[in-house]
N, C-alpha and C positions, 0 to 999 in steps of 0.2 A: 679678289683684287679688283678694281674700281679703273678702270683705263679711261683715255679721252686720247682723240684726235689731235694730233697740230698738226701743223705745216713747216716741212726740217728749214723751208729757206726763210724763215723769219725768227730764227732764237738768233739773240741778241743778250747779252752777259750785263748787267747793270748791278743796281746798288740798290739795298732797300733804302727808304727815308728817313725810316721812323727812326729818332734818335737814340733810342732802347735795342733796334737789333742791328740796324749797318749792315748786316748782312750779303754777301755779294748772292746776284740771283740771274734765274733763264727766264728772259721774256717770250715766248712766242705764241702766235695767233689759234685759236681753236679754229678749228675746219667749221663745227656745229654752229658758230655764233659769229665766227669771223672779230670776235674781240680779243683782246692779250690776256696771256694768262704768265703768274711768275711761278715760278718751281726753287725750290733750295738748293737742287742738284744743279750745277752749271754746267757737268758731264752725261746730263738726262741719260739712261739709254732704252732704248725703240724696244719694245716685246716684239711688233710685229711692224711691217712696212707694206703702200704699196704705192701706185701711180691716182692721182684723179684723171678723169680725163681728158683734162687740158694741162696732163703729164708732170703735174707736181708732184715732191714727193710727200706722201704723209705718212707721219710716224704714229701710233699707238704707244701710248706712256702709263707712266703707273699714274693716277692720279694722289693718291697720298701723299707725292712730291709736292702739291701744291704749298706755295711759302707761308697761305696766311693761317693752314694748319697750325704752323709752326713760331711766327713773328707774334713776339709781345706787344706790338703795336697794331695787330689786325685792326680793332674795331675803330683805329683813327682813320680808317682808309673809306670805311661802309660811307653810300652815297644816302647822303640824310634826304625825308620826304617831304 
């Protein structure tokens, strides 16, 4: 299984765009890169937990949650070069 870092104080429940899936989704920020990432699961749950040291909490997630796995509208999102 494939995990990534967030940060539990920044999921936030939104909506996908794309007119194909609507989908309702979890935003929250990767620790690694400090950018949003959305998951399918709006209920995410933590494999593991712990503190940073400026006492945040960070969750350990599955990464396979990730939405554009799964959204039929992934590639309208990729940032063109």
């Amino acid at each position: 299984m494939n995990t990534i870092e967030i940060y539990a104080d920044t999921r936030s429940v939104g909506r996908c765009r794309d007119n194909a899936c609507g989908k309702r989704i979890l935003w929250a920020e990767v620790v690694a890169t400090g950018k949003k990432m959305c998951f399918d699961d709006t209920e995410l749950v933590a494999i593991r937990t712990r503190y940073s040291p400026d006492r945040r909490l960070i969750e350990e997630v599955d990464l396979d949650e990730n939405h554009w796995k799964s959204c039929p509208g992934a590639a309208n999102f990729k940032k063109r070069k």
